[in-house]
C-alpha positions in Angstrom: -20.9 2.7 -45.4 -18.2 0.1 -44.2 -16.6 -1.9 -47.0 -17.6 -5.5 -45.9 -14.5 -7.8 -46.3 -14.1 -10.7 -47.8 -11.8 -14.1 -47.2 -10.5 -16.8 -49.3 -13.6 -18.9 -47.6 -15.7 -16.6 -48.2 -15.0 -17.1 -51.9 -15.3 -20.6 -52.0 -18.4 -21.1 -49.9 -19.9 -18.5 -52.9 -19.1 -20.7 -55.5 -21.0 -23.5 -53.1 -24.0 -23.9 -56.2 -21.1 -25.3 -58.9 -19.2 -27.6 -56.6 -19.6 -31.2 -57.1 -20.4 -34.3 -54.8 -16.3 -34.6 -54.3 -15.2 -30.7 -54.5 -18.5 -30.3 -51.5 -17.2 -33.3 -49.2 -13.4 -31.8 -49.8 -14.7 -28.3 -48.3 -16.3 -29.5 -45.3 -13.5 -31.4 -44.6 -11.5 -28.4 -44.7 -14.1 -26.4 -42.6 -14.0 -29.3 -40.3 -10.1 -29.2 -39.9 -10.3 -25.5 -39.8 -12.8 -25.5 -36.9 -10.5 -28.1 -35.1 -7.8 -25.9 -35.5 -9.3 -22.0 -34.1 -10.6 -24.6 -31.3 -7.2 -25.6 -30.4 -5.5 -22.2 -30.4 -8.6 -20.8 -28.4 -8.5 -23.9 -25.9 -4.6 -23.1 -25.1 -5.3 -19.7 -24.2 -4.8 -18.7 -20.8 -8.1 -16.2 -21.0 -11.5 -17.0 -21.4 -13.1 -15.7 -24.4 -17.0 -15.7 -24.6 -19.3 -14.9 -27.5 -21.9 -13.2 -25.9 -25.7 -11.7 -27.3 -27.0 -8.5 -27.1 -29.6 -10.6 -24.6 -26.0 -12.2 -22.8 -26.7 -15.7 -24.2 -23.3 -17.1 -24.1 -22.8 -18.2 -27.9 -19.3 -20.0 -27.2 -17.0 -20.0 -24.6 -13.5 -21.9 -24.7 -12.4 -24.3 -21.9 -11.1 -21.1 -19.5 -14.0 -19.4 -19.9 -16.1 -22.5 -19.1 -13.8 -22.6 -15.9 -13.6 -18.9 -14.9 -17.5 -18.6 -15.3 -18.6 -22.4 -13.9 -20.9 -23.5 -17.1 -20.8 -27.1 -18.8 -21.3 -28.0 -22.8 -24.6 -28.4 -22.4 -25.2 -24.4 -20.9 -23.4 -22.9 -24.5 -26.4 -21.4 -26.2 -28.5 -21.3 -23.6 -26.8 -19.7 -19.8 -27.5 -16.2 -19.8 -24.3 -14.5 -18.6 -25.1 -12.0 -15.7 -27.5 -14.8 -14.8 -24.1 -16.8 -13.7 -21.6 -14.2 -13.0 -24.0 -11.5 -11.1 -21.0 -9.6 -10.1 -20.5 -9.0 -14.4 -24.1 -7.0 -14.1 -23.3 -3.6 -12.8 -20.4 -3.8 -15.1 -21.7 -4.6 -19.1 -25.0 -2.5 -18.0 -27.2 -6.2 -17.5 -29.5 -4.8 -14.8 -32.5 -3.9 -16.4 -36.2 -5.4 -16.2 -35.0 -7.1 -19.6 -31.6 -6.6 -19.9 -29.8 -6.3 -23.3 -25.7 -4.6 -23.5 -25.4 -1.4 -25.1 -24.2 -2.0 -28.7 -21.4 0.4 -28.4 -20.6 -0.9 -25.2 -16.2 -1.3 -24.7 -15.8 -2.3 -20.9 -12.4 -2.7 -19.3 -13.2 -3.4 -14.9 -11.7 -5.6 -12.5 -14.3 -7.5 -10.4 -14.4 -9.6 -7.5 -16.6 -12.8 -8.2 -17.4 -15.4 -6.0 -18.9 -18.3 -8.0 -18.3 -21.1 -8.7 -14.8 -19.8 -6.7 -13.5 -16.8 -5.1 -11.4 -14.7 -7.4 -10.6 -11.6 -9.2 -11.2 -10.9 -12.9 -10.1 -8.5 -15.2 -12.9 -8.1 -18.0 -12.7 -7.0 -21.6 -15.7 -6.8 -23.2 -15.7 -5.2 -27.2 -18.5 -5.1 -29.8 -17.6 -8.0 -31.9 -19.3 -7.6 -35.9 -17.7 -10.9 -37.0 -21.6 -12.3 -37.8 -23.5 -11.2 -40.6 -27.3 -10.3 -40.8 -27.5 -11.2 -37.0 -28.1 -9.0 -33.9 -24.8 -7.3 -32.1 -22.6 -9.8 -30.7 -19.4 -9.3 -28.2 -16.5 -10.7 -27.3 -15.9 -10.8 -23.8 -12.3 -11.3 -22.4 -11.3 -13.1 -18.7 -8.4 -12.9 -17.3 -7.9 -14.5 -13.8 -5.6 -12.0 -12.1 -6.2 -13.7 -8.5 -2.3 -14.5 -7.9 -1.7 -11.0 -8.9 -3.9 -9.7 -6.7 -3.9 -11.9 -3.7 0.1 -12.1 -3.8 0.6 -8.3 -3.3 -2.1 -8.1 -0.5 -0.7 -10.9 1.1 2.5 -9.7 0.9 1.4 -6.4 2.6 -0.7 -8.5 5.3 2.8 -10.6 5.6 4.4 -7.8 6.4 1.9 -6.3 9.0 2.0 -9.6 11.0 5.6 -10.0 10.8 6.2 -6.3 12.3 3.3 -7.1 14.8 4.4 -10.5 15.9 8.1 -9.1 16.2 7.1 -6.5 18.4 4.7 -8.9 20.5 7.3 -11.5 20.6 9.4 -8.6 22.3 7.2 -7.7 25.1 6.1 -10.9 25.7 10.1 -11.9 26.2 10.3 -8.4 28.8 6.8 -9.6 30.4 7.9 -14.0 30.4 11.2 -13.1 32.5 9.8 -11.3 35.3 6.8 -13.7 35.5 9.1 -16.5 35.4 11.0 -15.0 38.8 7.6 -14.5 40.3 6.5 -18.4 39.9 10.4 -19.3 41.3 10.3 -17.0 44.1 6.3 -17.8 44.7 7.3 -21.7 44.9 10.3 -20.8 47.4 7.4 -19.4 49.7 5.2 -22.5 49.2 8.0 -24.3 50.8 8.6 -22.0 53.4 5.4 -21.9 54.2 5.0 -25.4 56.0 7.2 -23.5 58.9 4.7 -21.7 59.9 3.4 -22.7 63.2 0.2 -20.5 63.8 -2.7 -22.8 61.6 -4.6 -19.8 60.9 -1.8 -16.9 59.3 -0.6 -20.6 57.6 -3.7 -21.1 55.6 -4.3 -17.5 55.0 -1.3 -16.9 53.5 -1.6 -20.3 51.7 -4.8 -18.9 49.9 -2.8 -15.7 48.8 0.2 -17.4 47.6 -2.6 -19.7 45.3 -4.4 -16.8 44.4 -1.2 -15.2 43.0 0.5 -18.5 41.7 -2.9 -18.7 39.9 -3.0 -15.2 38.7 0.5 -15.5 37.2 -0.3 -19.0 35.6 -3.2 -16.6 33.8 -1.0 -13.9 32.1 1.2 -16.2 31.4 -1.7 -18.1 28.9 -2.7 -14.4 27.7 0.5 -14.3 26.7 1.2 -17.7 25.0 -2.8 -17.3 23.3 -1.7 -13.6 22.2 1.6 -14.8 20.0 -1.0 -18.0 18.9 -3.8 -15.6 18.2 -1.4 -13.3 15.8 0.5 -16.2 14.0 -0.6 -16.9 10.9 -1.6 -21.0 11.3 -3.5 -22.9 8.9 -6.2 -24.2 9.9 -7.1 -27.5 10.7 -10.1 -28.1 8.6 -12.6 -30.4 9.8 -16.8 -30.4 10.1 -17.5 -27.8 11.9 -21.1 -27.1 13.0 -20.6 -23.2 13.7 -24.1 -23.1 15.8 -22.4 -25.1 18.3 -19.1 -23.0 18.5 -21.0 -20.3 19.0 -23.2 -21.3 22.0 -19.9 -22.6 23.3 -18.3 -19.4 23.0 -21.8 -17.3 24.4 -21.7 -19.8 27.8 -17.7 -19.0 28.4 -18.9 -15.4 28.1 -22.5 -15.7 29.8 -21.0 -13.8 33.1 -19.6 -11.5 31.3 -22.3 -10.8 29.3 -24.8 -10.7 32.5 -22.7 -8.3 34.8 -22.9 -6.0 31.1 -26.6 -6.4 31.4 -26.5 -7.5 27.7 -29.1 -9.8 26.8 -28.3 -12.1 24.0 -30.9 -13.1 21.1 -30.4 -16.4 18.6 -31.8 -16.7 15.7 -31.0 -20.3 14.4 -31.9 -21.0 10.4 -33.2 -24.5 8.9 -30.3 -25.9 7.6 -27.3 -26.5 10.5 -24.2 -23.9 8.9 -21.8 -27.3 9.3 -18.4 -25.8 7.3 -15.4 -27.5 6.8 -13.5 -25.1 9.4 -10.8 -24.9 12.5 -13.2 -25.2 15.6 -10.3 -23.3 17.8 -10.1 -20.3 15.0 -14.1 -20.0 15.0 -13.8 -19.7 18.6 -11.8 -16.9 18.4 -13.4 -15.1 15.7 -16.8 -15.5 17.7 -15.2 -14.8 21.1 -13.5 -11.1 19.5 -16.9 -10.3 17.8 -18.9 -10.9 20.7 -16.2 -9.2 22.6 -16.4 -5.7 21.0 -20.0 -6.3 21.1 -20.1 -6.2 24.9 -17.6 -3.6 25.3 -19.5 -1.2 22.8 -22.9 -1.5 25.0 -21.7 0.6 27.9 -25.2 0.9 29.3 -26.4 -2.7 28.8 -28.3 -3.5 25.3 -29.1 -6.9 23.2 -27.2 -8.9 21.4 -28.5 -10.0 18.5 -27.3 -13.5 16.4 -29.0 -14.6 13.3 -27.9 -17.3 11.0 -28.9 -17.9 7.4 -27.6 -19.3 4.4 -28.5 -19.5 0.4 -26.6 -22.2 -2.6 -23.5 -21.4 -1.6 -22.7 -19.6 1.7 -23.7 -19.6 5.2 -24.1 -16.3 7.0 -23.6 -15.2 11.0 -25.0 -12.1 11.4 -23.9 -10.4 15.2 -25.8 -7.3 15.8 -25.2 -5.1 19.2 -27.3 -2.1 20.0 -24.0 -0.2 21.4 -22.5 3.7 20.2 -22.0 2.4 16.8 -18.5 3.6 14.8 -18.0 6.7 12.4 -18.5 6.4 8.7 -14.8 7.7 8.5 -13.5 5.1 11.2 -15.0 1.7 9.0 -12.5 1.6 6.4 -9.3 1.4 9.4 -11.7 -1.4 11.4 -9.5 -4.1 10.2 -5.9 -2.4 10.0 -3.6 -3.5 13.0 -3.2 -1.4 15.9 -6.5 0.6 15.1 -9.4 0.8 18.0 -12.0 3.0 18.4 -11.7 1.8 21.9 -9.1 3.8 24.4 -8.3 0.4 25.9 -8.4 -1.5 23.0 -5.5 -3.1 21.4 -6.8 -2.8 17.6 -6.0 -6.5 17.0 -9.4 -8.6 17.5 -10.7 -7.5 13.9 -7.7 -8.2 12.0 -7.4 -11.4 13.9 -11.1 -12.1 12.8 -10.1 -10.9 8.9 -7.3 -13.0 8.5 -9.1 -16.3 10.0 -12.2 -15.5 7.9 -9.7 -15.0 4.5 -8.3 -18.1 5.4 -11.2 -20.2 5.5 -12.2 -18.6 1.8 -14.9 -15.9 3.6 -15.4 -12.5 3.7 -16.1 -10.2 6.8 -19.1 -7.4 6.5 -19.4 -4.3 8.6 -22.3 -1.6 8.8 -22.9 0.4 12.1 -24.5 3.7 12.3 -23.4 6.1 15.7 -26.1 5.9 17.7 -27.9 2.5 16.8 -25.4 -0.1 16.8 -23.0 -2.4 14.3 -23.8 -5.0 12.4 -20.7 -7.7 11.9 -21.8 -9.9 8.9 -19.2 -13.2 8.5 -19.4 -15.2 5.3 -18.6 -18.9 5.1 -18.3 -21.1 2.1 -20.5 -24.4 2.1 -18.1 -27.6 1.7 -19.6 -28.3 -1.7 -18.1 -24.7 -3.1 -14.8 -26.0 -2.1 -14.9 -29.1 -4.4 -17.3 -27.6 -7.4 -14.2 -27.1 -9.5 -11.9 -29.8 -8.7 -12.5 -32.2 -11.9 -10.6 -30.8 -14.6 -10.5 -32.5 -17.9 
């Protein structure tokens, strides 16, 4: 049987029957000073600590863990903790019809949680015995490793674009010179031109030198939108109602679209997905989804948009009916230079990755050979971005 341990308080609050009126106000005060103190030390701690139930009522929480987890004073005794951090259920076993942690339970996971803000956590949770005659309680340890986390992914994705702008800044140096002799020598024959006597070679030659003046104008913008597109930019953040963007984006590519013999399908929810968002960047996100879309429906198909939302996010979902892609090819969907496509250039999902990160969302993919892919992009709602911004 363990040997229950006693401390000096534990002494005095036995003797609590022969203390006076004086030696009775003297302890509180001392429990009162006490209590000020442990609050103190836990409130300067970088970590959130939680007293959690073997139910996952949060019995105390110090100011980080209020932060990490997104609960007030008045939730402390009350918020049931998978209830606020879902992402913690899998993890402390909270999944049940009526959940309850195991009592031996010792959990050590990192976990990616979304409320009230997107971050990664490292979680400690330990049997904690420290209350007597009561149920199991445990202490449950949070440690916000986001900067550690984000700053070596970024620093890998730093380095990706860097090697990939380098080397796009290179060809597009080798392909700029020789369009730049084509526009000189192509203005040299629009002057020329006015020579020519005979009306009708005059004009027909006129409609070939705009044709090609016109054509070289063109690669000349794929060019400067190619460096744009792979640039990391910040975006401009402004109300962005991405229902619009997208039926912009669907009527630039409505030819397209047709001579594919894809038929497009738009699913519009209740409430209008207006995010606080870079219109140009949506654009291009939309335009490479759609994009892929088309190209992956060789024999014609539909396209299928849906949007949704719930508390916190809004939802696109871009569904094509095309080949689909191999369980083995999804993980390397978002690495530069990686297509499934002979004629791709491996870029337009990275592209769409980055933009998404930047604007604090998350890109989903699911496709099955055979049936089609499923591209599922998730936006933040303007209020997520400001939920944490008081800070006391």
């Amino acid at each position: 049987m363990k040997e229950k341990r006693h401390s000096p308080l534990d002494r005095v609050l036995g003797q609590l029957d022969h203390l006076d009126e004086t030696n009775l106000q003297n302890l509180i005060n001392r429990l009162a000073q006490e209590r000020e103190l442990f609050e103190g030390i836990f409130n300067t701690v970088r970590e959130g600590i939680l007293v959690v139930s073997k139910q996952g009522i949060v019995e105390y929480t110090n100011s980080e863990g209020m932060k990490i987890v997104g609960l007030k004073e008045s939730d402390i005794g009350s918020a049931v903790l998978w209830k606020w951090i879902p992402d913690l259920a899998p993890v402390i076993n909270m999944d049940g019809a009526e959940p309850e942690v195991d009592e031996q339970a010792s959990v050590t996971r990192e976990i990616e949680m979304t409320y009230p803000e997107h971050r990664f956590v490292r979680v400690y949770m330990v049997p904690f015995d420290g209350f007597e005659d009561m149920d199991p309680h445990f202490a449950v340890i949070l440690s916000d490793i986001t900067k550690e986390i984000m700053s070596t992914e970024e620093k890998i994705e730093s380095e990706k674009i860097s090697s990939i702008f380098l080397l796009a800044a290179g060809v597009a140096h080798e392909l700029g010179n020789p369009l730049n002799s084509l526009t000189i020598h192509l203005q040299l024959m629009q002057r020329l031109l006015s020579k020519i006597e005979d009306k009708e070679v005059r004009e027909k030659l006129g409609r070939s030198l705009s044709i090609c003046s016109g054509e070289v104008e063109r690669q000349d913008g794929i060019i400067t939108h190619f460096l744009e597109a792979i640039r990391p930019s910040p975006p401009d953040f402004r109300d962005t109602n991405l229902v619009e963007v997208m039926e912009s984006v669907l009527q630039v590519q409505e030819q397209e679209l047709s001579d594919s013999k894809v038929a497009v399908e738009m699913e519009v929810g209740n409430e209008p997905p207006i995010i606080a968002g870079d219109m140009n960047q949506m654009k291009q996100v939309f335009f490479n989804v759609i994009k892929n879309a088309r190209e992956a429906m060789h024999e014609g198909g539909t396209l299928y948009i849906e949007t949704r939302s719930d508390d916190d996010n809004f939802y696109i979902v871009i569904a094509d009916t095309g080949e689909g892609i191999d369980k083995e090819d999804l993980a390397s969907v978002f690495q530069p230079y990686y297509s499934t496509k002979s004629s791709g250039s491996g870029l337009g999902l990275m592209i769409v990755n980055r933009i998404l990160r930047d604007h604090g969302g998350q890109v989903g993919i699911d496709s099955k050979p055979g049936f089609g892919t499923v591209i599922t992009l998730k936006f933040p709602k303007k209020h997520r971005r400001i939920r944490l911004l008081p800070e006391t």
